[in-house]
N, C-alpha and C positions, 0 to 999 in steps of 0.2 A: 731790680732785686730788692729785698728786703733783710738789711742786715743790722738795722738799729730799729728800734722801738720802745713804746714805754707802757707800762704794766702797773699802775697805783692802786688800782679799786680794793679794797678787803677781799679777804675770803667771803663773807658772809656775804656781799655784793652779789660777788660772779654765782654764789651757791644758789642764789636765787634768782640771779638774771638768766642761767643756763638751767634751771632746774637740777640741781646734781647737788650728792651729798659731799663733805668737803673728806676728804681723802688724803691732805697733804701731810696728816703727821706732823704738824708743826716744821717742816722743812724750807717752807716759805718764811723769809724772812723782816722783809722790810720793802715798801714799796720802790718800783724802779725805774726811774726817769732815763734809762742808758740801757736798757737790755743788751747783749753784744752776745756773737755766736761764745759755746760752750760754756754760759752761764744756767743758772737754776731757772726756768721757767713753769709758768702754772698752764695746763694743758686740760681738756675735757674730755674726756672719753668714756665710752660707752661698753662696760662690761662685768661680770657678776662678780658682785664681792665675795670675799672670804673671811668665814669664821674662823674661829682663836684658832684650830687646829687645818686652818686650809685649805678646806673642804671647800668651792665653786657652789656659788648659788645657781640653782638650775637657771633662772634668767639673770640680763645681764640689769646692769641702773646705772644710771649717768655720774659720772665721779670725777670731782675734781681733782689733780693729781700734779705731779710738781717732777719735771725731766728736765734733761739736760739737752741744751737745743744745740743740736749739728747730729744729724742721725750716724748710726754705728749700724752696719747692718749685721743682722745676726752670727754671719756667717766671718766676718773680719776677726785676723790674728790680734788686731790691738787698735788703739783709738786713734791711730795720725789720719783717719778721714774723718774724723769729724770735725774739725774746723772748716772742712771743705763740704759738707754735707746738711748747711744750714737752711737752705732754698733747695727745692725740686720743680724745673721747669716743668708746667701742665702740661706742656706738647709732647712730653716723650714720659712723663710717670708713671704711665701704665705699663709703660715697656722696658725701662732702665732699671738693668741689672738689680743695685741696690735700694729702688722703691717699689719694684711692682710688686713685692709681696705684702709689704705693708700698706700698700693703697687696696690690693684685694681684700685687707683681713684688720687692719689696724688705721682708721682711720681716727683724726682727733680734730679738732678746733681748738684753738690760740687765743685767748681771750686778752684785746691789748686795748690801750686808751687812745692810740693812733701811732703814727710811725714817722720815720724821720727818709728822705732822698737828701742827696747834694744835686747841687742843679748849677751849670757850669755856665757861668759868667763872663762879662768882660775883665770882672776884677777880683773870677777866680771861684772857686765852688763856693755856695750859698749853702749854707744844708735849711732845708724846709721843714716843718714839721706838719703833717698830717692827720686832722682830728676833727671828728664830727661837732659841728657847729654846735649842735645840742646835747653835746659831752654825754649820751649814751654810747656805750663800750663797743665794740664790733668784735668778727671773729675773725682770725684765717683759717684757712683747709691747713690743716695739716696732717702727717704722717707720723705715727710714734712705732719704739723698735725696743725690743730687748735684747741686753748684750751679757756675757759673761758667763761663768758658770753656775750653774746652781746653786742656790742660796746666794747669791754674791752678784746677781744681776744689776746692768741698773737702764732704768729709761732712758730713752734719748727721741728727740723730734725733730723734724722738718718741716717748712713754712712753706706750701706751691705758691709759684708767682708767676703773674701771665703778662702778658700785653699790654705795657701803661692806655689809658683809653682815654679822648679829649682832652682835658685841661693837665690829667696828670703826667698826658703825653711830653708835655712841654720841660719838665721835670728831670723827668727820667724817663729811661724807655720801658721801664720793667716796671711792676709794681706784685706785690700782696694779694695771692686772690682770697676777697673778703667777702664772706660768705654770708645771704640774709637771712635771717630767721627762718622763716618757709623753708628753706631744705637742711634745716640741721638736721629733723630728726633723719633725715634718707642717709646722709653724710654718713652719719655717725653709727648706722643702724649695722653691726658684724654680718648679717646675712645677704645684702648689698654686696657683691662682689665687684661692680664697675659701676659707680653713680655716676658718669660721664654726663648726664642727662643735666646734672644741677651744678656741673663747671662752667657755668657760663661767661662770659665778658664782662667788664664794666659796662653799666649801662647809666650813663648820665642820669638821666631822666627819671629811673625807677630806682637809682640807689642813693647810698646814703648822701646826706648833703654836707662837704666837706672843707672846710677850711683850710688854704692851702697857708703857711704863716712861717715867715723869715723868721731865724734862730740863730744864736751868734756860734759861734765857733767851737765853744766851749767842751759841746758836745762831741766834735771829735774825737777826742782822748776821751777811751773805754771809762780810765778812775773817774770822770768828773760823773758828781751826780746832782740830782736834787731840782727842784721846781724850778728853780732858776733858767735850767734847759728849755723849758718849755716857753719862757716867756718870749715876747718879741721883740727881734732885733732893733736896733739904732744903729745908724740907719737903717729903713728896709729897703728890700728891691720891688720893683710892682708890686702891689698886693694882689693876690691871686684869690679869685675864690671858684671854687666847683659849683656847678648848677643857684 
């Protein structure tokens, strides 16, 4: 599963690394080495902006945008699922009640610096941290949703996670599905109703090349934040690395 991560880059980074205009309203705040479910996250999505007074652009443009991660599905009396609504397994998203419509109609990417597993020890969980050796950004699939009444709505998102695969297997059993470049635009494209096609598996060999890297504790507790997270434990456990 994926339930911690970290999110640093600027705006002006992701705006250009995902092509998208930056859309957050100044509502991002500070970089974040702890992301934790129903926190502020920066999200990409694909749909027409609106002028002063509202009005939908006939097409849509890629936009950065800033939700609150554990989905709410449209239809819910109040928000006690979204702490539980952080992840959507790919096996059943097309089908489950509270994502199949957003996976038909609201698709988004996650733009993070890598992600954190606990990995279960002789002497007790490890938590790992997850990040491309050559520290460009990656994305997850994700799912975003609107909740409330009009005028008064607010985003919320979900991060699909599949099948840990070879070395992250070791890890955890679950992981992030992290999506490559080549199928953003399908991803993300509103008239796409099943992109089933570009859910694919971890594939060693063809994807990113990843640093698997012992992290101290610290991280556990949501409040701790800061670079320090990220750095590397003393002691480590094996050092791991992906392809």
């Amino acid at each position: 599963m994926c339930g911690r991560y970290v999110s640093v880059r600027s705006n002006d980074d992701l705006t250009e690394e995902f092509d998208a205009v930056d859309a957050t309203n100044g509502e991002w705040e500070a970089p974040d080495y702890n992301v934790a479910p129903t926190k502020p996250v920066r999200i990409v999505v694909n749909r027409p902006l609106r002028d002063e007074n509202g009005t939908p652009a006939p097409t849509p443009t890629r936009q950065l945008r800033v939700a609150s991660w554990g989905l709410i599905p449209s239809w819910a009396k109040d928000r006690k699922t979204q702490g539980r609504m952080f992840n959507a397994r790919l096996e059943s998203v097309a089908t489950t009640n509270a994502f199949r419509r957003p996976y038909a109609k609201r698709r988004c990417l996650v733009p993070a610096d890598g992600w954190y597993e606990w990995q279960l020890t002789d002497d007790g969980k490890q938590p790992i941290y997850m990040t491309p050796e050559d520290g460009h950004p990656i994305a997850f699939a994700g799912l975003y949703e609107f909740w409330g009444e009009r005028g008064q709505t607010i985003t919320t998102c979900t991060i699909l996670t599949a099948s840990a695969q070879g070395v992250l297997a070791e890890v955890h059993d679950r992981m992030p599905l992290v999506l490559p470049h080549r199928v953003w635009e399908r991803w993300l494209d509103p008239a796409v109703a099943d992109p089933k096609e570009v859910l694919e598996p971890w594939d060693e060999a063809a994807g990113e090349h990843l640093e698997l890297r012992p992290v101290a504790t610290r991280v556990n507790k949501v409040d701790n934040n800061g670079p320090e997270l990220v750095e590397r434990a003393e002691p480590v456990v094996d050092e791991q690395r992906l392809f």
